[in-house]
C-alpha positions in Angstrom: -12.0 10.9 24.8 -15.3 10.0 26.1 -15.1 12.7 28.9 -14.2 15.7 26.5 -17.5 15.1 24.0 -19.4 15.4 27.0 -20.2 11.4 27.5 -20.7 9.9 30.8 -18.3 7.4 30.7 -20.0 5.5 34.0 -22.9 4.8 31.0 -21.3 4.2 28.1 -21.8 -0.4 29.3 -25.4 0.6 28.3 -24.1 1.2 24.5 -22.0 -1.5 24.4 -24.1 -4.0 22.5 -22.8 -4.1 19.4 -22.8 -8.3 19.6 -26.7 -8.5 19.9 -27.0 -5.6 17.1 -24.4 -6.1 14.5 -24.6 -3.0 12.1 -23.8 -1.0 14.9 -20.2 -0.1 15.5 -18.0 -1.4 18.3 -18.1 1.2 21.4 -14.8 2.3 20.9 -14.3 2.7 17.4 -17.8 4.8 18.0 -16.2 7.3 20.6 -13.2 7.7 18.0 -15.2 8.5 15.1 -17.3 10.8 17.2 -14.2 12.3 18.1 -12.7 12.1 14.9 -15.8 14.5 13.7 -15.4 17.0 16.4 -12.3 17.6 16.7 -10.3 16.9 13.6 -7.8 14.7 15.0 -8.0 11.1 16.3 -6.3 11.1 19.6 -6.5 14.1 22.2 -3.3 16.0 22.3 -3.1 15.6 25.9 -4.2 12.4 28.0 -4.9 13.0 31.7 -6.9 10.4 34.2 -9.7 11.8 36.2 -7.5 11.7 39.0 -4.8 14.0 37.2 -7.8 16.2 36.1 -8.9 16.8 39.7 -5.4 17.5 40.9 -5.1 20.2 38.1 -8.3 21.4 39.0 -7.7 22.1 42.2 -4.2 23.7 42.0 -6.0 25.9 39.5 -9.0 26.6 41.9 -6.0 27.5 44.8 -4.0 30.1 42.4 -7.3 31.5 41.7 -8.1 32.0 45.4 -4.9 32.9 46.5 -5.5 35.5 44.1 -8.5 36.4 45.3 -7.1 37.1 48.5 -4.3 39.3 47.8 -6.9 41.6 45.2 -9.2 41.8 48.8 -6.0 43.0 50.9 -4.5 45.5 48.7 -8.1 47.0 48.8 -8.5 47.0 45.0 -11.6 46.2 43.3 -13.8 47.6 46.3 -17.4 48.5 44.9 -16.7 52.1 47.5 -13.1 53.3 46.2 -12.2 54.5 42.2 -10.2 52.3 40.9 -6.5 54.0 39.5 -6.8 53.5 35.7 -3.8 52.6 33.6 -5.1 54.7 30.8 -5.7 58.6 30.9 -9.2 59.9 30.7 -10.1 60.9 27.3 -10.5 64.4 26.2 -13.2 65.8 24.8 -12.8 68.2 21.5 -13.0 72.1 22.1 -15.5 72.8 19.0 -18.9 71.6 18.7 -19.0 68.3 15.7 -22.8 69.1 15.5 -21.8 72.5 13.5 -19.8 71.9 10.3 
């Protein structure tokens, strides 16, 4: 939870004190309420570790590339050649709209 409102969870030891300062709130019932503000619920939907996160990441990052590639070798997208539309060209009207 930590990771999605943007804390660094390596820091959060620093904020943990809670024993020497007593009105504050324990660390994790702190990241739960903070949560709990943001996003309207008080777990996240889906619970990943860092190490699942990465491996997502990355298969993402390949499908995007392998993308990539196959765009370069069909030759579409080149900044030289007009790209094939999917859409006619619009028309435009016969009379003159400045004259009515």
């Amino acid at each position: 939870m930590a990771r999605e409102l943007g804390l660094n969870p390596q820091k959060l030891g620093g904020m943990d004190n809670h024993r020497q300062e007593p009105w504050k709130m324990p660390l994790r019932q702190f990241i739960e309420h903070l949560y709990w503000k943001r996003f309207g619920k008080e777990r996240p939907d889906l619970v990943l570790s860092i190490e699942e996160k990465v491996r997502r990441d990355d298969e993402r990052k390949a499908v995007k590339r392998a993308a990539k590639l196959l765009r370069r070798q069909s030759g579409a997208g080149e900044p030289g050649k007009p790209q094939a539309s999917a859409l006619p060209p619009l028309e435009q009207p016969a009379e003159d709209i400045g004259q009515s």
